[in-house]
Backbone bond lengths (Angstrom), bond angles and torsions (degrees), N, CA, C in turn:
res aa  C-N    CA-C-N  psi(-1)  N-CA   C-N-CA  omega(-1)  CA-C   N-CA-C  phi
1 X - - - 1.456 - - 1.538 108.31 -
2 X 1.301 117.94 137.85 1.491 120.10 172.99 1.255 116.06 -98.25
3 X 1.822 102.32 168.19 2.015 95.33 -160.36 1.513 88.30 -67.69
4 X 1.253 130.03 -21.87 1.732 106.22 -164.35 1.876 106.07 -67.51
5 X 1.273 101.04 -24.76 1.415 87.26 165.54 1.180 164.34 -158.74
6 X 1.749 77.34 44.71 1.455 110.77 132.52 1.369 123.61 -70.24
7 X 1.336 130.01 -23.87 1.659 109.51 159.31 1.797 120.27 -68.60
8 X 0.831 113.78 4.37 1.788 127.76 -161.28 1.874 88.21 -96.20
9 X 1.365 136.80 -8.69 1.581 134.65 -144.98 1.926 88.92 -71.96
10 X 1.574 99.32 -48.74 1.245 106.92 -155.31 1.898 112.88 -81.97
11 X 1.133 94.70 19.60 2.046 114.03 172.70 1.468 88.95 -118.15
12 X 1.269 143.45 -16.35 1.217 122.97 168.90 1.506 138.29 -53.13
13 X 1.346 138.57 135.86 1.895 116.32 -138.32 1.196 126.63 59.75
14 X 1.359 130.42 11.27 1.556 122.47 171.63 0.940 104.66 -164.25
15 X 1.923 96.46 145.37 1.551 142.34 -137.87 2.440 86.53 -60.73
16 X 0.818 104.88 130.32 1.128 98.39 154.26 1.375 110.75 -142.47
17 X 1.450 109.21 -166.92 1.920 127.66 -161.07 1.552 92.77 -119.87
18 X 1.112 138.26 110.40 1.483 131.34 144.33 1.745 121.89 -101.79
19 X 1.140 101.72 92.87 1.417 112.96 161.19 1.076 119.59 -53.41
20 X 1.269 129.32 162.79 1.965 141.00 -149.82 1.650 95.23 -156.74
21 X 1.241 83.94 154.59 2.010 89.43 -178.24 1.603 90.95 -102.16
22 X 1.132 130.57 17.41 1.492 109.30 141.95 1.543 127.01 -119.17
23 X 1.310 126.21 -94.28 1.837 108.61 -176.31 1.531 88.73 -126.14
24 X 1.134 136.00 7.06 1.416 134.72 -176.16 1.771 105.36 -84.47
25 X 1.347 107.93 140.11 1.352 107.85 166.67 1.833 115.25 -153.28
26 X 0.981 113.67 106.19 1.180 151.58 157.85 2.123 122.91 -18.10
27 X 0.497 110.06 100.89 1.670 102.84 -167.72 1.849 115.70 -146.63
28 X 1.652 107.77 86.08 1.613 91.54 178.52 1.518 78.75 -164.59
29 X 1.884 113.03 -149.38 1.325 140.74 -162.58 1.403 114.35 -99.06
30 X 1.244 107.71 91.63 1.420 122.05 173.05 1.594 123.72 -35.94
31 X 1.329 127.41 63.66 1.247 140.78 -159.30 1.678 99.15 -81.18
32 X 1.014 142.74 -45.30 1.454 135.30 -175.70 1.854 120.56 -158.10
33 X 1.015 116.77 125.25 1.310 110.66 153.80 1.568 134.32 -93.96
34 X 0.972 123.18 152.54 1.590 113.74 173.78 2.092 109.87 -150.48
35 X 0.900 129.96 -159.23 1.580 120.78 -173.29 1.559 98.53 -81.03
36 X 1.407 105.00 -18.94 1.626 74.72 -177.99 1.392 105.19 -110.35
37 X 1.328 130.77 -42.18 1.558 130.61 -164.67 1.244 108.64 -122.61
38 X 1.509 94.55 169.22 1.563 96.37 179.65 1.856 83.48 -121.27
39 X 1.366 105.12 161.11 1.825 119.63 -154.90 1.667 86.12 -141.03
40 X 1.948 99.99 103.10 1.439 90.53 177.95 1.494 81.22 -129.33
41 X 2.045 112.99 161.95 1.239 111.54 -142.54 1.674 84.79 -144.65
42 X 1.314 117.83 139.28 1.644 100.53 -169.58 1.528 128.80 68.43
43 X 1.550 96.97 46.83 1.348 104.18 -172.82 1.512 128.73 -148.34
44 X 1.127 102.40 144.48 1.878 108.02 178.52 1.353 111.68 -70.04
45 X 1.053 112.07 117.87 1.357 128.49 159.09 2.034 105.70 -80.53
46 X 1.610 103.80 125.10 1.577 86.20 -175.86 1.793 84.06 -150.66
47 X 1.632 92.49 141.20 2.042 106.07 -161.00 2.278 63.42 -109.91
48 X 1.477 85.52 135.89 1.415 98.78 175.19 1.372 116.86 -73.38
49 X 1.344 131.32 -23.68 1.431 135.67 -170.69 1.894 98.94 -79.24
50 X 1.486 122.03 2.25 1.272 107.97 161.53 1.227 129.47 -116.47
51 X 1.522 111.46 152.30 1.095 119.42 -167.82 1.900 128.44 83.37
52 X 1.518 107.55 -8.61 1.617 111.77 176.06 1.242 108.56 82.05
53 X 1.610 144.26 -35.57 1.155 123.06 155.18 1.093 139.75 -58.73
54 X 1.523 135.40 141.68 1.641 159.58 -177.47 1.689 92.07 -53.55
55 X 1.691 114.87 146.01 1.726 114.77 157.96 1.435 110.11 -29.72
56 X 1.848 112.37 -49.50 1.450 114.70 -144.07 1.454 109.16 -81.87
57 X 1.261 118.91 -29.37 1.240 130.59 174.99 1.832 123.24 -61.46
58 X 1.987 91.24 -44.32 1.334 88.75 174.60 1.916 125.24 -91.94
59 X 1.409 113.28 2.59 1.354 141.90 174.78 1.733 96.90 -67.13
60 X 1.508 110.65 -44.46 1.625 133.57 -159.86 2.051 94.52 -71.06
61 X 1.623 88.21 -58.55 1.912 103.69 -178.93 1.569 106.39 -46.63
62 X 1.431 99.73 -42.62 1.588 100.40 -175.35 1.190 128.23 -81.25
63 X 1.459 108.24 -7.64 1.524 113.95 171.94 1.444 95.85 -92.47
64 X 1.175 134.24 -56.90 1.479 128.54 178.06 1.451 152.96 -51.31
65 X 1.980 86.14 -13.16 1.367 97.32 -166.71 1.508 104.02 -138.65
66 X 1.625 112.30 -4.21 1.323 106.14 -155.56 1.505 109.57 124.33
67 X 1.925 111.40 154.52 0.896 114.11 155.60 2.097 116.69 -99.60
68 X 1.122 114.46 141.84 1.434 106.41 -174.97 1.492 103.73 -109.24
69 X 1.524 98.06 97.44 1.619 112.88 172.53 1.177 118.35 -53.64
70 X 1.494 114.75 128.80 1.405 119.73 171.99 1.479 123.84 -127.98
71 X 1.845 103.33 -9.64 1.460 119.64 168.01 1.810 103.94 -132.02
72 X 0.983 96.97 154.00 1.249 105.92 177.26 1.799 110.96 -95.93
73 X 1.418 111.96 -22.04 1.205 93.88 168.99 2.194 84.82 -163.63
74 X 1.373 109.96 164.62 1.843 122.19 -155.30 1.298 84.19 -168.22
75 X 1.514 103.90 122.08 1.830 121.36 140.25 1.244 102.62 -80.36
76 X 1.520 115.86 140.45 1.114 112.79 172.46 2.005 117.39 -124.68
77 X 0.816 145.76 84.06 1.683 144.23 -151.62 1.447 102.78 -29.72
78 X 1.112 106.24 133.49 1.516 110.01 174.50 1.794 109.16 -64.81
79 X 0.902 110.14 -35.84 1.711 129.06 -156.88 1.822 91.15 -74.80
80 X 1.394 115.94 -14.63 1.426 105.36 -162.20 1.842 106.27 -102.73
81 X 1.790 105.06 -11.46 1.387 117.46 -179.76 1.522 107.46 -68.40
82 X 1.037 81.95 147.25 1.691 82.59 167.29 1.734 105.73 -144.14
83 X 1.102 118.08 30.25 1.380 124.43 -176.27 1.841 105.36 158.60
84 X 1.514 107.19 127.20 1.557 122.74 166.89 1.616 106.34 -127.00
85 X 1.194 92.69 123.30 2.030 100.04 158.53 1.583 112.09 -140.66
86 X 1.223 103.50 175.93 1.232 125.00 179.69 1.285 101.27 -70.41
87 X 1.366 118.48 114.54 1.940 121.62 161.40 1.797 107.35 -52.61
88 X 1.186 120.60 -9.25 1.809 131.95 168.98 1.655 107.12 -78.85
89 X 1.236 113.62 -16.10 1.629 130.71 -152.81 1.368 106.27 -108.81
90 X 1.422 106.00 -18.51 1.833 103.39 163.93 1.613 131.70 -77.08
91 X 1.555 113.21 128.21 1.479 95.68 -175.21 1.508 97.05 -77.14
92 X 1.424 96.17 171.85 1.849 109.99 -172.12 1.215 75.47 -129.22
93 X 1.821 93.87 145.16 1.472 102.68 173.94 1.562 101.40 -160.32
C-alpha cells in the first residue's frame, strides 16, 4: 500500500464524490482502496452528458437530496480520478 493511500483510511465508510478526467462521475461508500482502484459500494454511477446538468450541479443534488444508487458496488481506476471528497464536504446552497 502507498502513503497516498494510506492517508485515504479515514474516508473509509463514507459517501464520497470521485470525479474522473472524463464525463464520468462517481458518487457512493468508500469501501476500499488499494494501488489500483478505489471500491465504492452503494453508488451512482453518472456519464455527465445525461440529463443536461453540469458534474457540479449534480454533486450539489446529491448532497441535498441523496445519493441515487444504481450499483451496488464499482471499481473505479485510480489513474482516472482527478479529485476525491467527502459527499459531507459539499457546500449546499
Amino acid at each position: 500500500m502507498t502513503a497516498e493511500v494510506g492517508n485515504l483510511s479515514e474516508l473509509l465508510h463514507h459517501e464520497v464524490v470521485l470525479d474522473t478526467r472524463g464525463t464520468f462521475l462517481y458518487i457512493g461508500t468508500l469501501a476500499a482502496v488499494d494501488e489500483w482502484f478505489y471500491t465504492l459500494e452503494d453508488a451512482d454511477v453518472h456519464e455527465g452528458t445525461e440529463g443536461g446538468s453540469t458534474k457540479e450541479v449534480y454533486i450539489m443534488e446529491a448532497a441535498k437530496f441523496g445519493v441515487k444508487k444504481n450499483r451496488r458496488r464499482v471499481l473505479v481506476r485510480n489513474s482516472e480520478v482527478i479529485s476525491l471528497s467527502l459527499l459531507d464536504d459539499v457546500i449546499k446552497y
